[in-house]
C-alpha positions as CSV (number, residue, x, y, z in Angstrom):
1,X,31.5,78.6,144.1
2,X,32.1,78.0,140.5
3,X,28.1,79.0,139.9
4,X,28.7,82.7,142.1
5,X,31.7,82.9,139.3
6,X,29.5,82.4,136.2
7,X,27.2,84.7,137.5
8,X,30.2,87.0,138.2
9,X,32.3,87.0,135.0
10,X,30.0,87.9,132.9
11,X,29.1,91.4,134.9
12,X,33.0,91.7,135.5
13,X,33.4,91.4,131.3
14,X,30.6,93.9,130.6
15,X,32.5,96.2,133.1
16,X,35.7,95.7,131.4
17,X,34.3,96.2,127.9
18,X,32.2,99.4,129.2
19,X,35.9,100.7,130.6
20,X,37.8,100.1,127.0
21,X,34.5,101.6,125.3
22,X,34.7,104.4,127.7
23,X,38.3,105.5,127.1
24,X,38.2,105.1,123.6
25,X,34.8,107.2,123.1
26,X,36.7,110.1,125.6
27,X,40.3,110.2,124.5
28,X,42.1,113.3,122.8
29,X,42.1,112.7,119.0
30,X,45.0,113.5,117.2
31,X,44.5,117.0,115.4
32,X,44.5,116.6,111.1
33,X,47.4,118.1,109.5
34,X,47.0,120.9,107.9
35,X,46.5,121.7,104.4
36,X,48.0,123.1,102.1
37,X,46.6,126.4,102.2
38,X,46.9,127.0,105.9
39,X,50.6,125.7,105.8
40,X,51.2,128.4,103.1
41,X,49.9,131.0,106.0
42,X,51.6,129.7,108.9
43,X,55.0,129.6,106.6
44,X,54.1,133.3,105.9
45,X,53.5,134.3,109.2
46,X,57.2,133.7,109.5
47,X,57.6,136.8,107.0
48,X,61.1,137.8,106.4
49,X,63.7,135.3,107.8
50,X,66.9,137.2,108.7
51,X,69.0,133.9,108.8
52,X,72.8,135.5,109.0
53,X,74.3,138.6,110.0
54,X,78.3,139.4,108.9
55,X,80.3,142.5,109.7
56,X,82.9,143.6,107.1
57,X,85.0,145.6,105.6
58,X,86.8,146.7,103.1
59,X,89.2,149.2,101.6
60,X,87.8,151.3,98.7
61,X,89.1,153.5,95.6
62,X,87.1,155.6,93.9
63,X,87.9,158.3,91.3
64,X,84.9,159.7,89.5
65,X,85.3,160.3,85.4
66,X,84.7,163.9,84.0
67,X,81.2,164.3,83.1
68,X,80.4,165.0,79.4
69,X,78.2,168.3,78.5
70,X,76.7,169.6,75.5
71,X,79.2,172.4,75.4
72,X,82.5,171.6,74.0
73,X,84.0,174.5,75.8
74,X,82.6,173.5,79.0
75,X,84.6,169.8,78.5
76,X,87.6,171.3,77.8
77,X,87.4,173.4,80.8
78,X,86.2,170.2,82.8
79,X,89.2,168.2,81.4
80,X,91.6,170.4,82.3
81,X,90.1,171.0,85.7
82,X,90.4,167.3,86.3
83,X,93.5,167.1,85.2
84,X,95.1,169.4,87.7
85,X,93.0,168.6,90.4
86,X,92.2,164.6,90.0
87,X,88.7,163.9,92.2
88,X,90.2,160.7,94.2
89,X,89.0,158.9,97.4
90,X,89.9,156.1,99.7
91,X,88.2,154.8,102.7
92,X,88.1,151.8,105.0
93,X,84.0,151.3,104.7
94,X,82.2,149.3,107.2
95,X,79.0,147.6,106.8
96,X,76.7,144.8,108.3
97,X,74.9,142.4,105.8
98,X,71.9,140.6,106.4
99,X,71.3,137.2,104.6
100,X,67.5,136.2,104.4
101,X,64.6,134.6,102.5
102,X,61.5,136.5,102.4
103,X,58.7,133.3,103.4
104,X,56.0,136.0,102.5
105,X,56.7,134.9,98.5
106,X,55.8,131.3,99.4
107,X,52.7,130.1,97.9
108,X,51.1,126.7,96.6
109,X,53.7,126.6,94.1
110,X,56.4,126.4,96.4
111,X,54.4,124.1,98.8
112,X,53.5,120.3,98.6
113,X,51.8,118.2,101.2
114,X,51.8,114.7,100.7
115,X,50.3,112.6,103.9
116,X,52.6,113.4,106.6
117,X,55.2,114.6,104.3
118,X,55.8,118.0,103.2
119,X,58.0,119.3,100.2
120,X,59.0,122.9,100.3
121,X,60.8,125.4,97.7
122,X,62.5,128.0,99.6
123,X,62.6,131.5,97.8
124,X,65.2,133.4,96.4
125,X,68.5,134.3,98.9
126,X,68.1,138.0,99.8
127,X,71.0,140.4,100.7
128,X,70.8,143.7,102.2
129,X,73.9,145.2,102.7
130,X,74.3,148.3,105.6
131,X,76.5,150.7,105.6
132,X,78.1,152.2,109.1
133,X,79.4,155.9,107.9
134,X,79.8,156.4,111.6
135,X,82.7,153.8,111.0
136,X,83.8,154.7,107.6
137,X,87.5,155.6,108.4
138,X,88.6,158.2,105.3
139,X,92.5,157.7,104.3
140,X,92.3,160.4,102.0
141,X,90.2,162.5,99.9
142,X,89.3,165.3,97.9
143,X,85.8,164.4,97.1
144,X,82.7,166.7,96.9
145,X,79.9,165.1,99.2
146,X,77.8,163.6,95.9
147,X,81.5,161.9,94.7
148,X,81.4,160.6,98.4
149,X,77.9,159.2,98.1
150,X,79.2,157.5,94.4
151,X,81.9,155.9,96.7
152,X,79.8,154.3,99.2
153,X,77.2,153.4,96.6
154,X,80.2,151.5,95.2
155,X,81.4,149.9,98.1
156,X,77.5,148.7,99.0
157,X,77.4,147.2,95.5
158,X,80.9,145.3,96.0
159,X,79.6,143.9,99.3
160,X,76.6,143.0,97.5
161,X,78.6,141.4,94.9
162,X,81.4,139.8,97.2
163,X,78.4,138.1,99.6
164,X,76.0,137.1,96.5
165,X,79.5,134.6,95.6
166,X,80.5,133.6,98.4
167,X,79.2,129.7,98.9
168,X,80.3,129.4,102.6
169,X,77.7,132.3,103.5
170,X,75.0,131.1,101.0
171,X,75.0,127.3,102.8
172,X,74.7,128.4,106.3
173,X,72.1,130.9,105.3
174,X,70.4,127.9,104.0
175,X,71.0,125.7,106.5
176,X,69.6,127.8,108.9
177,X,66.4,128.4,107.4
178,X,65.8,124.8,106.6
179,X,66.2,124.1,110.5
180,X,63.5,126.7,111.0
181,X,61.0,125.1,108.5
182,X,61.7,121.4,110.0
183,X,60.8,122.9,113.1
184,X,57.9,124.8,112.4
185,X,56.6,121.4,110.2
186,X,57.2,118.8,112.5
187,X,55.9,120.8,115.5
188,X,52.4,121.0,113.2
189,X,53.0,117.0,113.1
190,X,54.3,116.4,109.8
191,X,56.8,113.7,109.8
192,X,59.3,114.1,107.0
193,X,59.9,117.6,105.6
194,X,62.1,117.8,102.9
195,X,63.5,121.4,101.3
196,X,64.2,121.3,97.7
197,X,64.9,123.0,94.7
198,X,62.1,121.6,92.5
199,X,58.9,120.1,93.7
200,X,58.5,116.2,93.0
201,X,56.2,115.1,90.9
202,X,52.4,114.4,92.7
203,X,52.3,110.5,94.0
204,X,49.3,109.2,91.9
205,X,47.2,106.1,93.4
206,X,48.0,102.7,90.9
């Protein structure tokens, strides 16, 4: 018995070791992370990231100044003509605006890839601002159609303006595209992603 088990063991070790060699010669390797330059592309192929959407509105004023010629007659006439019949307007304008970061503009200098850590630099905020005439609700006017354009070119700019300041807007547009880069990162099997303002510094072997 214990001679039919010498003879045995060492056929049943061979087959073991043949099994383990077997398995580790046919399993799935992982995939390498990709480098730098191929992260840059799949970030792109993200293009513009429309991150947040607001509706507003707001209530505007608008009374257009005389314009200047090279005739003083033709001022004076103006003046007066302005004078009895003030160009004013006021409107309730509508508008949706779009907070969003363009990930076409991000290159190797916005990009670091560090073993399974990646640093990125996201690009500048971007706010388009849309007006709704079909909403625009006029209170009263006596405004030529170019003093009306000047009046909703005014009230895009203060939308503009208002959103560019407001904080509250700016950090959930942010946070929303960071969650968008951790997911596309880690699903490409980075392990820590980090989004910053400045790139660190390279780590350096020592």
């Amino acid at each position: 018995m214990v001679r039919l088990l010498l003879r045995v063991l060492p056929v049943l070790l061979a087959l073991a070791i043949g099994a383990v060699g077997a398995f580790l010669w046919t399993r799935p390797t992982a995939e390498p992370l990709p480098e730098t330059p191929a992260l840059v592309t799949r970030v792109r192929e993200v293009a513009r990231l429309e991150t947040l959407t607001v509706s507003l509105y707001k209530k505007v004023e608008f009374s257009p100044e005389p314009r200047s010629t090279d005739s003083l007659w033709k001022d004076v006439i103006n003046w007066a003509s302005y004078s009895l019949n003030t160009p004013r307007g006021r409107a309730i304008v509508f508008a949706d605006v779009h907070l969003g970061y363009d990930f076409g503009r991000v290159d190797d200098t916005r990009l670091r890839v560090q073993g399974t850590r990646v640093d990125v630099v996201l690009p500048p905020l971007e706010v388009k601002v849309e007006l709704k005439p079909g909403d625009t609700e006029i209170i009263g006017s006596n405004l030529d159609s170019a003093q009306t354009t000047l009046l909703l070119e005014k009230a895009r700019e203060a939308f503009e303006r208002e959103v560019k300041g407001d904080a509250r807007l700016r950090d959930r547009a942010r946070a929303s595209a960071e969650n968008t880069l951790r997911v596309l990162f880690l699903s490409l099997g980075f392990r820590q992603v980090n989004v910053v303002d400045v790139l660190p510094p390279r780590a350096t072997a020592g």
